[in-house]
Residue, then its C-alpha position, 0 to 999 in steps of 0.5 A: x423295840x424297846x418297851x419299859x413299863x413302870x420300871x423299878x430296881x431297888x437295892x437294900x444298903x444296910x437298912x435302907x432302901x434305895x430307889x436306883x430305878x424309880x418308876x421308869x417308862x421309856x420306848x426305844x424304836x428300832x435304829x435309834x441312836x439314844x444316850x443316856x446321860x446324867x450326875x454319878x448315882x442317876x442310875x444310868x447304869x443300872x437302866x442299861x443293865x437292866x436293858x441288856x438283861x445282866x440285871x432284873x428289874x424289882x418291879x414293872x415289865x420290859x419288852x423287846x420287840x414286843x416280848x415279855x422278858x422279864x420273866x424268863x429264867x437266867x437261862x433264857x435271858x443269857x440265850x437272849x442277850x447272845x443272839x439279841x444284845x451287844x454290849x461295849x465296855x469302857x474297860x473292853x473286857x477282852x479275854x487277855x490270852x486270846x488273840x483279837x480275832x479269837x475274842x471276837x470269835x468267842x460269842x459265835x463259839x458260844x453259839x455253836x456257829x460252825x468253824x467255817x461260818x465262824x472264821x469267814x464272819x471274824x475275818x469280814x468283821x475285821x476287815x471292815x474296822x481295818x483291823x486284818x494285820x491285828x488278827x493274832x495280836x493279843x491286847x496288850x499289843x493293841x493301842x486302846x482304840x484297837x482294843x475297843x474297836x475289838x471290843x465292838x467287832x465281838x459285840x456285833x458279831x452275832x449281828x444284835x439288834x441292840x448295841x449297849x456302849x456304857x462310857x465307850x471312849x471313857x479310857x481313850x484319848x481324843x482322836x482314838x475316843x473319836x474314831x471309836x464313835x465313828x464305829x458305832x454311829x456307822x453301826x446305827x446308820x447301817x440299823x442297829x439300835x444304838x444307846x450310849x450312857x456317856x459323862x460327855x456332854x460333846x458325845x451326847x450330844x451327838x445322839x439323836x435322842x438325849x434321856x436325862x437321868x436324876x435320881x433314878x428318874x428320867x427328868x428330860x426326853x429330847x431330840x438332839 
């Protein structure tokens, strides 16, 4: 599902170069449960922006599900990401003037899904993560678990085929960060592809596939 091919991203500081991504190769199949983990500075987030196209690559070809993305306009890319791509944050990101289920609302608004579809779909979304009496809350009234489950309600909205969780529990406390990760591995099981960076070796774990980054570089590939 997920194809990169001698991916590289440099960035320049001053008059150096630096290899952020260095000559990466990794496939991704449908409904894997993948983290991807490894020191400050690996380039674990770099790699998955550029996987969920909020950045280009310098050099090398992506394709998701066998499609070359890597050429397409900024435009084509941000059509991509709405109907293909989730991303979960670990500061949440949600829009502090809408209520929960406005935010999770908003990519079907950026769709152009009808109002009906859209309420039926915020409602059902909702009810599944046990959050219908948090509707019309805004997020300075939700616990931070809340939040991110919001958070996970309006990336999944659109039904993606591809979930980004970078540092998902990374604000949450034990229990909170927990049911967090029940959410999103109940995601993978129902065919969602899953890939989480995380610091924490206990959540990675978890994966079924665990990608070591060091110095822009994948230096290890293994099952969990």
């Amino acid at each position: 599902m997920i194809e990169l091919q001698h991916i590289r991203r440099d960035f320049l500081v001053g008059d150096q170069t630096v290899h952020a991504l260095d000559d990466i190769n990794l496939c991704i199949d449908r409904a894997e449960y993948v983290s991807i983990m490894g020191p400050s500075g690996s380039g674990k987030s770099t790699l998955l922006n550029l996987v969920g196209l909020l950045d280009r690559a310098t050099s090398g070809q992506y394709l998701l599900d066998g499609d070359d993305v890597t050429t397409l306009s900024d435009v084509q890319q941000a059509q991509t990401r709405n109907r293909r791509i989730g991303f979960v944050f670990q500061a949440f990101h949600l829009v502090p003037r809408l209520t929960a289920a406005e935010n999770v609302e908003l990519p079907l608004v950026l769709a152009a899904v009808p109002v009906d579809q859209r309420k039926a779909r915020v409602a059902a979304a909702l009810q599944t993560l046990n959050l219908t009496d948090r509707a019309h809350h805004k997020p300075d009234q939700l616990s931070g678990g809340q939040r991110q489950r919001i958070a996970i309600a309006r990336a999944t909205i659109t039904e993606p085929a591809v979930l980004l969780a970078d540092e998902p529990t990374g604000n949450l406390d034990h229990k909170s960060g927990g049911d967090v990760i029940d959410t999103l591995e109940a995601l993978n099981r129902r065919g969602i592809t899953l890939i989480v960076v995380t610091h924490d070796a206990e959540l990675g774990a978890r994966a079924h596939r665990r990608v070591l980054m060091r110095d822009g570089r994948v230096e290890a590939d293994t099952p969990a």
